[in-house]
Each structure stands twice: as C-alpha cells, then as structure tokens.
N, C-alpha and C positions, 0 to 999 in steps of 0.2 A: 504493500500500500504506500511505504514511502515513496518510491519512483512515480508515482501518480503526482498529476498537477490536478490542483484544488478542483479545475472547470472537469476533469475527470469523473470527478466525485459526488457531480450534482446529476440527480438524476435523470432520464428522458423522457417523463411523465411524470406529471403529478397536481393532484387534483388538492384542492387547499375548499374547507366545507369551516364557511365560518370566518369571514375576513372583517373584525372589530378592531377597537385597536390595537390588541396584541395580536391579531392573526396577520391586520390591515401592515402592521410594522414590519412583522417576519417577512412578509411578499415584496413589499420594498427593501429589505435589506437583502434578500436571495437576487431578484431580479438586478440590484445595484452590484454585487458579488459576481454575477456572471453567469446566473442560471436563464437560458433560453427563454425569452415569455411565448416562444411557440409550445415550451414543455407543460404551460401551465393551464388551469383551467381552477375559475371559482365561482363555487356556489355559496353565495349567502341573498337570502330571501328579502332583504330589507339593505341595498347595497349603501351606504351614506355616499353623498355625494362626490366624498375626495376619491372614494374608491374607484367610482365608475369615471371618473376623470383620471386617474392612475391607471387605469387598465385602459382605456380607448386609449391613452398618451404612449406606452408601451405594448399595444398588441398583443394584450392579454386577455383571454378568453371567460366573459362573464357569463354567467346563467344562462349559456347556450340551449335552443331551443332542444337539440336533440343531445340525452344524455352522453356523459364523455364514458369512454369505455374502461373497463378497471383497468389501474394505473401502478407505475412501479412504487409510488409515494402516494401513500393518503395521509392528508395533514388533517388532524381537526381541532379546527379552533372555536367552535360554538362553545356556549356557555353550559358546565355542567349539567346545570337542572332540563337543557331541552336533548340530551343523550335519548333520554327513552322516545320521545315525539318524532325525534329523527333518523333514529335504525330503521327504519324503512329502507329509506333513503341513503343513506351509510351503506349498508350491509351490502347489495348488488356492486360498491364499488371498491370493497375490502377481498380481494382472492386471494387464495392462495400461497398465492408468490408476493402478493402485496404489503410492503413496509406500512404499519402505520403508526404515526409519531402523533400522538396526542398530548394537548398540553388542558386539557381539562382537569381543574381542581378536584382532587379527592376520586377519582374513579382511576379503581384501579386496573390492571391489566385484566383479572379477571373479570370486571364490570363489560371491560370494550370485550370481550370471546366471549361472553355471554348474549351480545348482542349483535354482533356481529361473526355470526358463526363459520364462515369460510375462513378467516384474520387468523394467524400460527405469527406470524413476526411483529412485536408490538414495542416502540420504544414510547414509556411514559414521561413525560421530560415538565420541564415549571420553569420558564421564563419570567421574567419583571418587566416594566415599563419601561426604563432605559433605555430595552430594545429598542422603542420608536427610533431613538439618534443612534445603535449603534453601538450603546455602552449598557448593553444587557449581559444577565449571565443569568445559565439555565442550568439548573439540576435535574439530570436524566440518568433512564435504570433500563435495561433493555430485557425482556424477554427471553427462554432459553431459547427460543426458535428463531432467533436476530441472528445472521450469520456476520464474519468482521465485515466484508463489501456493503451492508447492511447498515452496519452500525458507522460505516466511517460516511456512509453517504447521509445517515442522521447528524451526527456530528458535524459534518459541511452544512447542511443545510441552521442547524442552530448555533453555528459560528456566525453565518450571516448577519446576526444582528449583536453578536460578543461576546461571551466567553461561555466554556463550558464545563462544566463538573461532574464526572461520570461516577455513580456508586454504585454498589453491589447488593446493594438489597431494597427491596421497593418501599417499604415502611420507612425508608428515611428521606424520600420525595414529601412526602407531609410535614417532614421537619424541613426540609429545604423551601416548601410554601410557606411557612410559618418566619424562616429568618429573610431569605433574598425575595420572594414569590412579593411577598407584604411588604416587605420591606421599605421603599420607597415610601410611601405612606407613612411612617412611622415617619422619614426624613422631613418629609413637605410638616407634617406633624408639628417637629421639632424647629421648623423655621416659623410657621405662625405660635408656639407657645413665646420662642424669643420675641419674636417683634410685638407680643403685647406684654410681654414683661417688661422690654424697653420702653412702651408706650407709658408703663403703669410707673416708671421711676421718670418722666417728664418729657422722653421725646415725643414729637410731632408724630403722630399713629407715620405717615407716608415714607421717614426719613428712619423709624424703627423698619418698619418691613425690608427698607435696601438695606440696611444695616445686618439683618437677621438673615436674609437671603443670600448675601453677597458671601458675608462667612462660611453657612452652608459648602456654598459651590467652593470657595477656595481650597478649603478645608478637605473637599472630597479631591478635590484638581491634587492638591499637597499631595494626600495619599496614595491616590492614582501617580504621579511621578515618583514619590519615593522610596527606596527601596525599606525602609528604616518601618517598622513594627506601629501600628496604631499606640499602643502602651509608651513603646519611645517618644512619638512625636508628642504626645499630651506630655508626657515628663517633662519634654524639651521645652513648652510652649510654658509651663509652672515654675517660676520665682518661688524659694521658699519665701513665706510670709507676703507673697503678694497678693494681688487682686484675685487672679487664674483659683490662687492656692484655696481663698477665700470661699467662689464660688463651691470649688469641686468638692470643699469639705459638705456641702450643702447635699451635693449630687453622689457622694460618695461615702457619707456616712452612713454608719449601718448597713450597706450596700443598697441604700437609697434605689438608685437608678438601678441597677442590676436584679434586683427583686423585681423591679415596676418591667422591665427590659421580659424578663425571665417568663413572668406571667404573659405579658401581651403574646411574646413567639409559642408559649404553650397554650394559647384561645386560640390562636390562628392556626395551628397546627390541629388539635382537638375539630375545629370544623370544619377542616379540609377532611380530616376522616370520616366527620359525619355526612359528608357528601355522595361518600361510596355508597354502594348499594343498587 
C-alpha cells in the first residue's frame, strides 16, 4: 500500500446518503483531495442550497432520477434516528463487496448488518466539525470483514477533511464521540463563558467576545504548531504568583474543571450509546 499515490486510494464509486454538514464537509474535502466527482453520487432528500450549488459547480451527481447502482463506497451520513426510515433505501445499495463507512452517532456495526443485510465490510468512524475547513479528526474501528485495500481507501477518504485515529475495539468510538465527536462545542462553549465573564468584570459585551475568541483560536493555532505537551504550554504560559496562576487555582482546585471536563465526555459518551439499537 505504501507505493500507492493517495488519488490510488480513492475509490471508483461511491454513493454519499446524507450530505448535512458533516456529510456536506466530507464531499468537499474528498472532491478538493482529488476524488473524481464522476465517482460520486448523492442522495439526500432535502438538499440545502450550498449543496446543490456544490454539486452543479463540480459535476457531481445529485438525486438522480434513476437509482445509482451498488457502489464500491457507501458513505452515510444521515442522522442516527432516520437509520431505520431509511434501510429501505440503504440496503439495495450496500452489496457484498460494498465498503460502508458510517459516521452515524451511537449505531453500531451490528445496528448497520442488521439493516442492511447484504453489508460484511463496515468501517464505523466519528468525525467533528472542523472537518468543514479541513482541521477535523475522526475516530474509526473497522469490521472483521474490512480487508487492508478497504480500510486504506476509508482512511483516504477520512483524511480528506484531517486526521485520523484508528482503534481496535468499537466500544471506544462512543468515547471518541464523547471527547473529539463533541468536542468543538464544548470549545465554542468555553469562548462565550469567557466573553461574559469579561463582560461581567467591565468590558464592553462586543470587545469581551474578540477578546475570548481571539484567544481561543491562538491558543489552538499555538498547539497545532507546537511540538511541546498541552501540560507544558499552560506551565509555560503560569508566573508563579501571577495573574494565569490566580485564575487556574480557581479552574484547578479540587480538580474543578477536570470533574466538570470528566462528566460532560461521560453524558456524551453515555448517549451516543443510547443511540444504538
């Protein structure tokens, strides 16, 4: 597989069931990557308008009148709870020999061969929203029946929108929804708590928000360039007895934030499994 170039690896079919934002992001970072938009074909029922302007701009095949024939890659990116509404639909385009990379919360492999009963090669995988730009990372668990040509062409295809994590056991896809899947959300989170905690000690709400945002992104941008340990860079950024040291006694007593941290990823994790079924 190393002597392969990446455009190798994408496959020559593949039907994409469910293009929202997280599906809508994968399809623009595959087709930006170098996958064919002759290879592709998408159904989703209620297209938004960037979509169907995306696909007519790239010659990408939408909700063609006459269905697409089973494909080497079935993607699905519809939302959990419409799986059972839409095995219908699904199931004639999952065969055999068909890869399917689902990124729907909390269903697990068993869920999709349960409803799709032709499906033997099933990679379960959990992207985040950064995908939209490019700066996603996905935790994915492949099926026994995933062969390597299989699993490297899921991988290409979930490189497309930024990194990936492969584990070995599927029960830890629900903890990977719970830390990176959510995650983002917890960030954007943590930018509007700051900018009204700045607002509530005198600044102007508008000049709190760029304040609180601005750090955010730096902060991730720092991490992203450095090689050096999240634990280091906070050390580094801490005067004893200063301001920094101040606050973090606040966030870090008792283990404050790491309790509040610990819970949230174990709710979110907790209903990613109550999804299955």
């Amino acid at each position: 597989m190393s002597a392969e170039s990446p455009d190798s690896l994408f496959p020559k079919s593949l039907v994409l069931v469910g293009a929202g934002k997280m599906g809508g992001a994968m399809l623009e970072g595959w087709i930006a990557s170098g996958l064919s938009s002759d290879a592709v074909t998408v159904i989703d029922p209620l297209p938004a308008p960037q979509l169907t302007a995306f696909c007519k701009a790239k010659g990408v095949r939408l909700n063609p009148a006459t269905p697409p024939a089973v494909p080497q890659v079935l993607v699905l990116g519809i939302k959990p709870q419409m799986l059972d509404a839409a095995a219908p639909v699904l199931a004639p385009l999952a065969g055999a020999e068909t890869l399917v990379v689902s990124i729907l919360a909390g269903k697990t492999i068993a869920n999709l061969k349960a409803r799709l009963p032709e499906a033997r090669s099933i990679v379960r995988s959990m992207p985040n929203l950064p995908a939209s730009v490019g700066r996603g990372i996905s935790g994915a668990v492949a099926s026994a029946e995933v062969t390597p040509e299989q699993k490297a062409i899921a991988d290409t295809l979930l490189k497309g929108v930024g990194q990936v994590e492969w584990v070995d056991r599927e029960e830890l896809i629900d903890a990977v929804t719970g830390v990176s899947g959510s995650g983002p959300a917890y960030v954007f989170h943590l930018v509007e708590c700051l900018a009204k905690a700045g607002e509530a000690e005198g600044l102007p709400a508008d000049l709190a928000l760029r304040l609180a945002r601005a750090t955010v992104e730096g902060a991730g941008e720092l991490l992203h360039r450095s090689d050096l340990s999240a634990e280091t860079l906070r050390q580094n950024v801490t005067s004893p007895g200063g301001t920094t040291a101040a606050g973090l006694t606040v966030l870090m007593g008792e283990g404050a934030l790491e309790k509040l941290i610990a819970s949230t990823v174990h709710a979110a994790r907790r209903r990613a499994a109550d999804l299955s079924g």
